[in-house]
N, C-alpha and C positions, 0 to 999 in steps of 0.2 A: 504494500500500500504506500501509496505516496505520503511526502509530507504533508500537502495542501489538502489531498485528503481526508486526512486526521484533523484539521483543524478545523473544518467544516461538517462533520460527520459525529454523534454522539457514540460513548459505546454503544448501545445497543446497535447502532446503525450501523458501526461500522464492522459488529461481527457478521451483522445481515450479510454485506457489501461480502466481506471475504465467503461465508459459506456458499453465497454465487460463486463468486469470480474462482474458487476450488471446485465446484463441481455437484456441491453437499445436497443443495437446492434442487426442485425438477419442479417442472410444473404439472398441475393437477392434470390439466387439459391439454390436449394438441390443440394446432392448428386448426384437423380433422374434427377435431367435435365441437371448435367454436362454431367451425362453418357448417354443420351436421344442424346448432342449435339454431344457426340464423336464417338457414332454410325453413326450418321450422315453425319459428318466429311471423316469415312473411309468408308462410303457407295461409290460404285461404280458405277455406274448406266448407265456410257455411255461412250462408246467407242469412240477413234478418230484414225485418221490414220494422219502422219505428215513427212514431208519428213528434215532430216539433215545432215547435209555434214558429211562423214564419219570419219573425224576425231571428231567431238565432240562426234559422239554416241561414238568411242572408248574407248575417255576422259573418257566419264560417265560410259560407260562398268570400267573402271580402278579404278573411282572410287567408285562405287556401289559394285566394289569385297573387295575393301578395309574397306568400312562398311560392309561388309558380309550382300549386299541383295541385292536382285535383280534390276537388271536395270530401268527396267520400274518402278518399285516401289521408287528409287530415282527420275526419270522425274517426277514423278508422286508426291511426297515430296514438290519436290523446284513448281513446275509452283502451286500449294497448296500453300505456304508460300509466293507467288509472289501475288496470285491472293487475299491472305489473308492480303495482307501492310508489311507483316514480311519480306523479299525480298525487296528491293528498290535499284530502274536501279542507277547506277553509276553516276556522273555529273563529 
C-alpha cells in the first residue's frame, strides 16, 4: 500500500483495500447474474388496465415527454421503484 494511501484511508478501510487488492474478496454475483436479474427486471409479462383522473395521466404524459419516453414506460418506472422500497409514500 502506498503512503498517500494510508493517509486517506481508515483502518478498517484500508484492511478492506488490501483483502481486495490480495485476492481474499470475491464477489457475490457475476456479471452473468447481474445481467440474468436485469433481464428480469425489464421482463414484461402482464398486462393491467387502471383507471386515473385525467389530470395526473396528463402530468405524467408532461413528464415522460420531458424525459423523452414514453408514458406508460415512466408509470411503468416509478410503481417498479415503488414496489422495489426505492419510492417511499410521503409522511
Amino acid at each position: 500500500m502506498t503512503e498517500r494511501k494510508s493517509k486517506t484511508l481508515d483502518t478498517y478501510e484500508s484492511e478492506i483495500l488490501e483483502a481486495f487488492e490480495s485476492g481474499k474478496l470475491k464477489p457475490l454475483k457475476t456479471r452473468n447474474d447481474f445481467q440474468a436479474i436485469a433481464r428480469n427486471t425489464l421482463k414484461k409479462n402482464r398486462k393491467i388496465n387502471i383507471r386515473i383522473s385525467e389530470n395526473d395521466l396528463s402530468a405524467l404524459q408532461r413528464k415522460a415527454a420531458r424525459e423523452g419516453l414514453p408514458y406508460q414506460t415512466l408509470i411503468g418506472s416509478v410503481l417498479h421503484k415503488f414496489a422495489a422500497g426505492v419510492l417511499q409514500e410521503a409522511h
